[in-house]
C-alpha positions as CSV (number, residue, x, y, z in Angstrom):
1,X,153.8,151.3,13.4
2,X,156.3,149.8,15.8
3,X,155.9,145.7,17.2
4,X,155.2,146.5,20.6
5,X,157.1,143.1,21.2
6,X,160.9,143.9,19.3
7,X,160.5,147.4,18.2
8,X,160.8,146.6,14.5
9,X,158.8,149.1,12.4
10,X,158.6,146.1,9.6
11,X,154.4,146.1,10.1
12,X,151.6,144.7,7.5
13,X,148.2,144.9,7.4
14,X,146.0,141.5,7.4
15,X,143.1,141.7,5.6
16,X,140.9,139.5,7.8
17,X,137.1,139.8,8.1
18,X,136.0,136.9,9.7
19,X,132.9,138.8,11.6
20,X,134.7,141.3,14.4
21,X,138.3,140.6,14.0
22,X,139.2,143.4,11.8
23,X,137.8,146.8,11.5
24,X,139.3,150.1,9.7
25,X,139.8,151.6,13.5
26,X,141.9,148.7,14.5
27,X,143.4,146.8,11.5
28,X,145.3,143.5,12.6
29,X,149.4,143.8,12.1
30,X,151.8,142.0,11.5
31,X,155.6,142.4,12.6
32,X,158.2,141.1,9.6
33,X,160.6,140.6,12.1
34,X,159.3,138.4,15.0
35,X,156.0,137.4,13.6
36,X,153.7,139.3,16.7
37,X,150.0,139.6,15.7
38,X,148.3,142.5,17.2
39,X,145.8,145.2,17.0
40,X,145.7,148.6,18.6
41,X,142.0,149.5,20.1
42,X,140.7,152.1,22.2
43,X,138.0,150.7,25.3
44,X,136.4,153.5,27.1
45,X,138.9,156.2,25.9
46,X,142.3,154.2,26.8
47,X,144.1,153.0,24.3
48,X,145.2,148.8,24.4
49,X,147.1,146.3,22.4
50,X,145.2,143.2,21.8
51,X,148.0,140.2,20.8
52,X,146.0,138.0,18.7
53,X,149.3,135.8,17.8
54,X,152.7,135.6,19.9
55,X,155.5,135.9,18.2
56,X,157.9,132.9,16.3
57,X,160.9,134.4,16.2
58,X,163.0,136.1,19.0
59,X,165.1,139.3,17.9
């Protein structure tokens, strides 16, 4: 998946389930390159990104 924030395709999956924050519709990523946190969920059809972490580094 591409980081919505620099475009880098260099994505992990966190394996958090701390009640709600991960489910196996919209896994938590990672981006290797800046550090973004995010999650991709659909609300009433649409399609959002949830940032759960801003990034550390600027690329």
């Amino acid at each position: 998946m591409k980081c919505p924030n620099c475009g880098d395709r260099t994505a992990v999956d966190l394996d958090m389930h701390s009640d709600g924050f991960t489910s196996d519709e919209s896994p938590v990523k990672e981006c290797g390159a800046c550090g973004l946190v995010w999650r991709v969920k659909t609300e009433a059809g649409e399609t959002k990104i949830d940032i759960i972490k801003q990034p550390t580094a600027v690329k």
